[in-house]
Each structure stands twice: as C-alpha cells, then as structure tokens.
C-alpha positions as CSV (number, residue, x, y, z in Angstrom):
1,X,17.4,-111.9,29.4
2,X,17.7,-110.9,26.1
3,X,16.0,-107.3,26.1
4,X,16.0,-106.1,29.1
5,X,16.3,-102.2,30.9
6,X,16.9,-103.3,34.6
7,X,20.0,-101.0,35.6
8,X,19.3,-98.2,32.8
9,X,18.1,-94.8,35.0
10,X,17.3,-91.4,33.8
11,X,18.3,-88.5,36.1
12,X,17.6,-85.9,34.0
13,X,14.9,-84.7,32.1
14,X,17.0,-84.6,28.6
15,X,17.5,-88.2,29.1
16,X,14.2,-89.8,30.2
17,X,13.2,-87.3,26.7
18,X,15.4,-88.9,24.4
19,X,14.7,-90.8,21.3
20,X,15.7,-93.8,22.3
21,X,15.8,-93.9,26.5
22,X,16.8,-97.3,26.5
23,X,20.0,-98.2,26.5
24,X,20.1,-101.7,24.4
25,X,17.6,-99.5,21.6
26,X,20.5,-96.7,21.6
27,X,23.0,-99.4,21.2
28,X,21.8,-101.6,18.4
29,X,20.5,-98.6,16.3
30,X,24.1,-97.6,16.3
31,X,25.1,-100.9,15.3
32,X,22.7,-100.8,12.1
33,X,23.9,-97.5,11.2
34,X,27.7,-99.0,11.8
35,X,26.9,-101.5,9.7
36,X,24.8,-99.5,6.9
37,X,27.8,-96.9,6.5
38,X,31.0,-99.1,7.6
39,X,30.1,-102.5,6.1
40,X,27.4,-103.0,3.6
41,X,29.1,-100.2,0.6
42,X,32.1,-102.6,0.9
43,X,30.0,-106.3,0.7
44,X,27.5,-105.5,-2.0
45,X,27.3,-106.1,-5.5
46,X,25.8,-103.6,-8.4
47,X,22.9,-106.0,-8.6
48,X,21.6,-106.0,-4.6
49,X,22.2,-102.0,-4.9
50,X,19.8,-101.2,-7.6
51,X,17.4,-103.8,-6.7
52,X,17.0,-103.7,-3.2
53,X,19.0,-101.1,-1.7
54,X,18.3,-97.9,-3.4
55,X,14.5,-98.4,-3.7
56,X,14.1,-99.3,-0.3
57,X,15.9,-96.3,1.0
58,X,14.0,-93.9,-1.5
59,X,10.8,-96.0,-1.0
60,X,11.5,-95.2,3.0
61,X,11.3,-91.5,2.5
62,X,8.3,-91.7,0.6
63,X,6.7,-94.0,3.1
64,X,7.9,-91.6,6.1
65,X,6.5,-88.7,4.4
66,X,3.5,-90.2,3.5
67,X,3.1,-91.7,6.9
68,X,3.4,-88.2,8.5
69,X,0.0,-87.2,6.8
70,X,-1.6,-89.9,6.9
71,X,-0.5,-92.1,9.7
72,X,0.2,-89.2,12.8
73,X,-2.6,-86.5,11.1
74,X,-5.3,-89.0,9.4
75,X,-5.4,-86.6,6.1
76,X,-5.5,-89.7,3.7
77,X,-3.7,-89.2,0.5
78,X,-3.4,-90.7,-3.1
79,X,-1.5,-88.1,-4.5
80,X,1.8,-89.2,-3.7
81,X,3.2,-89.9,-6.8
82,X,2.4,-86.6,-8.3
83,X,4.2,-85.2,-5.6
84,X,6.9,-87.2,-6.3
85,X,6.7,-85.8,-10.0
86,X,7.3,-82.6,-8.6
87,X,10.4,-83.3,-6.6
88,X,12.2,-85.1,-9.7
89,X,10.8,-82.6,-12.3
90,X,12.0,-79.8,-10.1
91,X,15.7,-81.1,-9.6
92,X,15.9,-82.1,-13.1
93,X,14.9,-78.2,-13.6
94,X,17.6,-77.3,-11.0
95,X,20.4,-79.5,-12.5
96,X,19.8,-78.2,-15.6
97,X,19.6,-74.3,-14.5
98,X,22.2,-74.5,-12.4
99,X,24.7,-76.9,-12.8
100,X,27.2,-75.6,-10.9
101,X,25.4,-76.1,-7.5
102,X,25.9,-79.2,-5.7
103,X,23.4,-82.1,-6.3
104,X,22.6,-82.4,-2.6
105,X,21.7,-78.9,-3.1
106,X,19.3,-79.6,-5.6
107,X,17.1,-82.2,-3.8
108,X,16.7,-80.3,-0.8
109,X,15.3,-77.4,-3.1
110,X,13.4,-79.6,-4.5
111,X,12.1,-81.2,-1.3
112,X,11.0,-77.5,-0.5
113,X,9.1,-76.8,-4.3
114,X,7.2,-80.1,-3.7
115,X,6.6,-78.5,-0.2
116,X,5.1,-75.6,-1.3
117,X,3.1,-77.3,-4.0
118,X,1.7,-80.2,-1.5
119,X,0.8,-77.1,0.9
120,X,-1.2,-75.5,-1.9
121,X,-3.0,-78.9,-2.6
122,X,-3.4,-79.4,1.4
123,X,-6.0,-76.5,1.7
124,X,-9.2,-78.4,0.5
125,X,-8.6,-80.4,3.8
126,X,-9.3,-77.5,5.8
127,X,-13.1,-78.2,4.7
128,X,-13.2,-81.9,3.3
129,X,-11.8,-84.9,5.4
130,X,-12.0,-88.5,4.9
131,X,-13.0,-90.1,1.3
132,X,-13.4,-86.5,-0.1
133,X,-10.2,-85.4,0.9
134,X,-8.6,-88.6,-0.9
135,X,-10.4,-88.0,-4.2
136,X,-8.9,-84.2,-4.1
137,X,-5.7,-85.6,-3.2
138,X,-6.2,-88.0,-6.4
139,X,-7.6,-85.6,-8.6
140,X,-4.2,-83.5,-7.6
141,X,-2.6,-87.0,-8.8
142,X,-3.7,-86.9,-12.0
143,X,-3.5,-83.0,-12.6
144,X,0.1,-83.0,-12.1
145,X,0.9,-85.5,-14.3
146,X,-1.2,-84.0,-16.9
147,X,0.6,-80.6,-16.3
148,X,4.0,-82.4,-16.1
149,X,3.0,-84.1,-20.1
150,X,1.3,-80.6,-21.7
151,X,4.1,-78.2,-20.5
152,X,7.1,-78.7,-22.5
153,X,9.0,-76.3,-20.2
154,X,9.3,-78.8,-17.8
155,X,11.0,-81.5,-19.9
156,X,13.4,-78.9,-21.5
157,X,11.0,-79.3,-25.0
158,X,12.8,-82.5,-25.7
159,X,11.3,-84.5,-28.6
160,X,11.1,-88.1,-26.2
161,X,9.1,-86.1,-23.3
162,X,11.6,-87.8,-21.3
163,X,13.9,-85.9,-19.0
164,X,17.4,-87.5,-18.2
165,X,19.6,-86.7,-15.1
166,X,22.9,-85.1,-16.1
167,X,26.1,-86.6,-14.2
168,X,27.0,-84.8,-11.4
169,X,29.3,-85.4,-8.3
170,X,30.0,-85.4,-5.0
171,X,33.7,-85.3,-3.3
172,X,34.1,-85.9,-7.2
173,X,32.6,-89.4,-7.2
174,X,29.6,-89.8,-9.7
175,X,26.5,-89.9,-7.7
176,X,24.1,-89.4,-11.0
177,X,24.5,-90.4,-14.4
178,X,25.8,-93.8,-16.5
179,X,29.3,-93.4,-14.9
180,X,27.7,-94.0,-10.9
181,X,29.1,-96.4,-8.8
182,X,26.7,-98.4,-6.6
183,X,28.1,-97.9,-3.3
184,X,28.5,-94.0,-4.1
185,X,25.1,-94.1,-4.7
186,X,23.7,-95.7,-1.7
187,X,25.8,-93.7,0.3
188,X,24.0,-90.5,-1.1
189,X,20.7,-92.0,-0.7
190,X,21.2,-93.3,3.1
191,X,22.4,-89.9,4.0
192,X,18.9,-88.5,2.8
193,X,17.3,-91.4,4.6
194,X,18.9,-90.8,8.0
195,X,18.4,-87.5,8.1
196,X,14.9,-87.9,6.9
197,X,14.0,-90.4,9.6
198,X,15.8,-88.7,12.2
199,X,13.6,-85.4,11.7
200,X,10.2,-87.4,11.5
201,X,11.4,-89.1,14.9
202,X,11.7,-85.5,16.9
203,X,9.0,-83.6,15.0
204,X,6.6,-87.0,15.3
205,X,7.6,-86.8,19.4
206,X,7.4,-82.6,19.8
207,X,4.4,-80.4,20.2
208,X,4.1,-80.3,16.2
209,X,3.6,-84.0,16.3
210,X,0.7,-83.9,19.0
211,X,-1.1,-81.1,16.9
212,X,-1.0,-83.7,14.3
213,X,-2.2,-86.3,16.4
214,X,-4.7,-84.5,18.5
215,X,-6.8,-84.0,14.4
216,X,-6.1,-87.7,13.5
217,X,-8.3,-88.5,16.6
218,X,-10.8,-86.0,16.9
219,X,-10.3,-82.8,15.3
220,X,-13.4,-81.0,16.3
221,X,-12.0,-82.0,20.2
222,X,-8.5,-80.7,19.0
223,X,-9.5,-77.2,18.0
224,X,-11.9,-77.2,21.1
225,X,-8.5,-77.4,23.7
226,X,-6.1,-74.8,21.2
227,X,-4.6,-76.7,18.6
228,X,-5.1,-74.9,15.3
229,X,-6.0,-76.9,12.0
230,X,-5.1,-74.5,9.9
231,X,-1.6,-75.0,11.2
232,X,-1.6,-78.4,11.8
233,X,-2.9,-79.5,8.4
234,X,-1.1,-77.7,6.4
235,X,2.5,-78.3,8.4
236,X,1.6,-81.8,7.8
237,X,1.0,-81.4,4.2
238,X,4.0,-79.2,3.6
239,X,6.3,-81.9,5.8
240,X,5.3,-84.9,4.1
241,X,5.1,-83.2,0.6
242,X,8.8,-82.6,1.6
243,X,9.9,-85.7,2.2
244,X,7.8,-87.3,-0.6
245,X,9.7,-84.5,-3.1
246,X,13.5,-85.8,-1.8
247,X,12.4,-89.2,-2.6
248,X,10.8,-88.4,-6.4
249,X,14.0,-86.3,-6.8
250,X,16.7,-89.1,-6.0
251,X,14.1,-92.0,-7.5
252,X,14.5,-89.4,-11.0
253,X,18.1,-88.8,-10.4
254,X,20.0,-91.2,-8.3
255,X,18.1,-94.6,-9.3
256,X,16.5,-94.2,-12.8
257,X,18.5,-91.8,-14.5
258,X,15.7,-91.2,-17.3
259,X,11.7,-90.7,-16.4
260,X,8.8,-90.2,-18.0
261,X,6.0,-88.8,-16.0
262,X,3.3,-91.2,-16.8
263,X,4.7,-94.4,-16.7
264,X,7.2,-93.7,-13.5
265,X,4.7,-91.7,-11.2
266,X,1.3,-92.5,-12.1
267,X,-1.5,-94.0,-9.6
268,X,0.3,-97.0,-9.0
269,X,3.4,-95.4,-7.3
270,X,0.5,-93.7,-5.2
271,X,-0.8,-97.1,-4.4
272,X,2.9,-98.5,-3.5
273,X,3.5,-96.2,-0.9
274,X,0.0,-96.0,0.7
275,X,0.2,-100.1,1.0
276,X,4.0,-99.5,2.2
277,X,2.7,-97.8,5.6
278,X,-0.7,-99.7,5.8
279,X,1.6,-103.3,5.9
280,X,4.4,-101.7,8.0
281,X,1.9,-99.4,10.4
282,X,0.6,-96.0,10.4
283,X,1.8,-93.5,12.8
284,X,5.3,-95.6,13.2
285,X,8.5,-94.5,11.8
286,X,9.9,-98.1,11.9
287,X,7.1,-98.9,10.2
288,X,7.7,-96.9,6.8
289,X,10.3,-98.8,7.1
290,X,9.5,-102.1,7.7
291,X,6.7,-101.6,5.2
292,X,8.9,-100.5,2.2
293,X,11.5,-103.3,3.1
294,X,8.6,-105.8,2.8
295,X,7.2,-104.5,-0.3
296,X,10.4,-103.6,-2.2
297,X,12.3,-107.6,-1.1
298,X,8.8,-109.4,-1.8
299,X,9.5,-109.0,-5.7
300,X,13.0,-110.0,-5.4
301,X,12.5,-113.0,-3.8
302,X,9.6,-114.3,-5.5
303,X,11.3,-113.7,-8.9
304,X,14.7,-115.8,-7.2
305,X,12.2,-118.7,-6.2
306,X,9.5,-118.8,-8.7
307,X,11.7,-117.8,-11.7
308,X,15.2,-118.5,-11.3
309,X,14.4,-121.9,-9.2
310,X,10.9,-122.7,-10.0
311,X,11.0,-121.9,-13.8
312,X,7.3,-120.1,-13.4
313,X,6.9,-117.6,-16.0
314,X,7.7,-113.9,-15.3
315,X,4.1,-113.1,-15.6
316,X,2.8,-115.4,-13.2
317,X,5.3,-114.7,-10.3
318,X,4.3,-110.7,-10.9
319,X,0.4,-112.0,-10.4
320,X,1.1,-113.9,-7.3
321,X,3.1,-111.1,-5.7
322,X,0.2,-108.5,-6.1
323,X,-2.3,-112.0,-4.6
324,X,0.2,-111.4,-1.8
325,X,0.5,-108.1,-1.3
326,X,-3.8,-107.5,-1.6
327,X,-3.9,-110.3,0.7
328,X,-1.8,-108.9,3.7
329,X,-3.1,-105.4,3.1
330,X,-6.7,-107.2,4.2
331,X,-5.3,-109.0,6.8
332,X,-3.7,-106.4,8.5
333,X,-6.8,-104.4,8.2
334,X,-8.5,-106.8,10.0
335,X,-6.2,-108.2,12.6
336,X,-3.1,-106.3,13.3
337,X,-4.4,-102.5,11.9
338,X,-0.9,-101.2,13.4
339,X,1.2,-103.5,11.0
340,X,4.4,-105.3,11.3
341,X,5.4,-102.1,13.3
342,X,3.0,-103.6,16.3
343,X,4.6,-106.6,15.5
344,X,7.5,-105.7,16.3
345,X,6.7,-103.9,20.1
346,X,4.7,-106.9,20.7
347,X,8.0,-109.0,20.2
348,X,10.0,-106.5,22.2
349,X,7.4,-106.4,25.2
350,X,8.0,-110.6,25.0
351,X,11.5,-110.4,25.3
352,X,11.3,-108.0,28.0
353,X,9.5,-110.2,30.0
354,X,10.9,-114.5,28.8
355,X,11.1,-116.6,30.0
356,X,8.4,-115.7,32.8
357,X,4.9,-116.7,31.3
358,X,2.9,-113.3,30.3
C-alpha cells in the first residue's frame, strides 16, 4: 500500500529507459529536490550550513566520484585526497589568474585539471590491479601533497604556505570569501551536487557504465567479448578524478576559505571518502550518498549528546565516533557488503509487497 507500481505502464522504449520508471520514485525525488531548493535555504541557520550541509554535499561528490572507480570499475583508490588537492589548488590558481571569470567557471576547469591529472595517475592500472594498484594510487597521494608543499608557485609564494579563496560572486551574492552567506552557499554547492549525481546516474546506466562494470567483474572476460580497458580504465579514472576535483575545489573555496595541503587533504581525507561508499555501498549512487550523510551527521550528533548533554570530554566523543565508524566499516564487510544502499532496496522491495508475508 505504501510503495506500490500497480497502474504505472511503459509504452515506449524512452520511458521503460528512464532513470526513475516508477512513478512514486519520480515523484518523491522531485519532492526532495522541492524541498532542498524551495524550503531548506529559507529554515536553516549558519550553524546546520557549515556543519552539516555543505560537507555532506561536497563529501557527496567526492563519494560519487570515488564510487565511480571504485564501486562500478573495481580500480581501488587511496589517492583521493590528493586529487582533491588538485581541484582546490587549481581553482585557487584560476581565481587568482583570472579573476574576472565566473567562479562556477573555475571549478569546472578545475574538475577538468584534476581530470587530466587522475588520468595520468590511472595508467599503472592498465598493468597492476588490486592491492598494487592502491599502493600507486597512495603513493600518488603522498606525491601530490609533497609537490603541492615544495612548489611555491602553487601557493602564490606566500610566506604561511597557505592559500586563501578570494571573494567572488554569483548573481552578485558572495558565494566565497568572509562576506558568504550560508544559504548562498549551499545553493552553489547543491547545484554542483545535482548535476554531479545526475551525470553518474546516466553514464553509471549507459554503455560507458557497463564497460566499467564488465572490468570490475572479470576483466580478462571483458576484453575477451570487446570491451577495451584501456578505455574503460582510464574514462573511469578521468570521471571520478572529475568529480573528486569539483569537490577539493568548493571544499577549498566554498567551505574553508583558507587550506593548507597537509593538514586539509592528507591520507585521512582519502580514508573518509573510501569508508563513505564502503558504509553507504559501492556501485550505488544513493549510496555515496547515504554514506557521506552517515559519516558527516555521526560527529554532529555525538558531540550534541556526549558533549553538550552528556558533559563527556571532546576527546573521548572524537574516540568513540572513529570505535563507531571502524566498527560498521567491519560489519558491513561482513554482512551487508552492498551497505545502507542494499538496505534501502531491501526496505523498498518490503513495502512493495506489506502487508502480505514475503
């Protein structure tokens, strides 16, 4: 009764293809984007904006692009905040150069440099796979951090090493810089995160998408029937270095203002987004997100309970949420491999079918 697709036919071809086929899905996806762009800019305060709302949208890109490469391809990858070092160093660069251009501009461009760079990083996987593949994709990691501390160049030969986002606008409303206003911001950043999600769905569902899937599962069988791993490899690399570069560049500009390269983007933010799509599910959109909603609220609420109710010390609740978070990254490993994303179609395949007995 409550999730059901009796009545909803397809008579075309276009429409039994269609993201979302059924009817009630269509529906209440519009209804979250309704209420993402219509309701929640005008609701929330400063605080729930840069502690829940711009993370988990930049997290989501991350997690999506990250996802891409390693959930719907299998390359696994611990280079992903180097790669995000690259999209923030590169806009800073942009804003900097060219500070007439548009900031939405700039993060696209820099979505493409990261591109290019996570491409030139992707070829080792043409001959290494597996655990080889993720200590080349962490020795990238620490290379580009390294490069990103030696080079002046790329900080502008500030004295700090620190690079800061200049303010820029857009319609003439802040977007980065100490003059931002929150919902301006999160407006910006779900506009990235939409149109991130949106291209993962189609490319994840089109014949790029089986390529990708055909080498997660057996490669050798894959290039046996005509898929090309050349192509396929390094499409996925270049796509998820991508998405991973949009989200370095508006975690440098949009939510931090001010990064250094070491202490923002080292092997922890690598870490982060790999547990991000192995809680929510690999080779699931809803899943990135699911996953960096989990891991980016988990924090928040423990520090609400444990400090501001319990009276724990700060250092304690930060210890219990990483027990927490290593403990569901096993469990899920164990039981539920697929995440809260299988979660989630298990609940919908229940509902489909209550309140007859399965």
């Amino acid at each position: 009764m409550l999730y059901r697709e009796a009545g909803d036919f397809s008579t075309t071809y276009p429409q039994d293809s269609q993201t979302f086929p059924i009817r009630f899905d269509r529906y209440r996806y519009y209804v979250v984007l309704a209420i993402a762009v219509l309701v929640l800019p005008f609701v929330m305060t400063d605080y729930l904006v840069n502690s829940i709302f711009l993370p988990f949208l930049i997290y989501a890109i991350a997690a999506i692009g990250l996802n891409i490469l390693t959930g719907y391809c299998g390359q696994v990858s611990l280079g992903t905040g180097g790669f995000m070092a690259v999209g923030a160093y590169a806009c800073y660069k942009l804003m900097t150069a060219f500070p007439d251009v548009n900031i939405f501009f700039h993060v696209i461009i820099a979505g493409g440099i990261t591109a290019l760079v996570g491409t030139a990083f992707g070829l080792p996987s043409l001959r290494i796979k597996g655990f080889y593949l993720a200590v080349a994709t962490l020795a990238a990691q620490f290379f580009l951090v390294w490069l990103f501390n030696k080079v002046s160049w790329f900080y502008n030969y500030s004295a700090s090493g620190q690079i800061n986002a200049p303010e820029r606008t857009v319609f003439g409303i802040a977007v980065t810089g100490a003059n931002t206003a929150g919902w301006a911001t999160y407006l910006f950043c779900l506009v990235f995160t939409v149109g991130a999600a949106l291209i993962a769905r189609n490319l994840t569902r089109g014949a790029m998408g089986r390529q990708w899937m055909a080498i997660r599962d057996m490669d050798i069988a894959a290039e046996i029937i005509g898929v090309n791993p050349l192509k396929a490899k390094l499409t996925a690399f270049a796509v998820s270095s991508f998405f991973v570069g949009v989200s370095g560049a508006l975690f440098f500009a949009v939510y931090l203002g001010a990064v250094e390269v070491g202490e923002v983007f080292g092997i922890q933010k690598s870490f982060l987004v790999l547990f991000m799509i192995i809680i929510g599910g690999l080779g699931s959109i809803f899943g990135a997100f699911a996953g960096a909603a989990f891991l980016v609220v988990l924090p928040v609420i423990l520090k609400v309970v444990g400090v501001d109710m319990l009276g724990w010390p700060t250092d304690i609740v930060a210890h219990f949420n990483l027990v927490i978070v290593g403990g569901l990254i096993i469990m899920f490993l164990i039981l539920e491999p697929h995440g809260l994303a299988q979660l989630w179609r298990v609940a919908k395949e229940k509902l489909r079918l209550w309140p007859f007995p399965h």
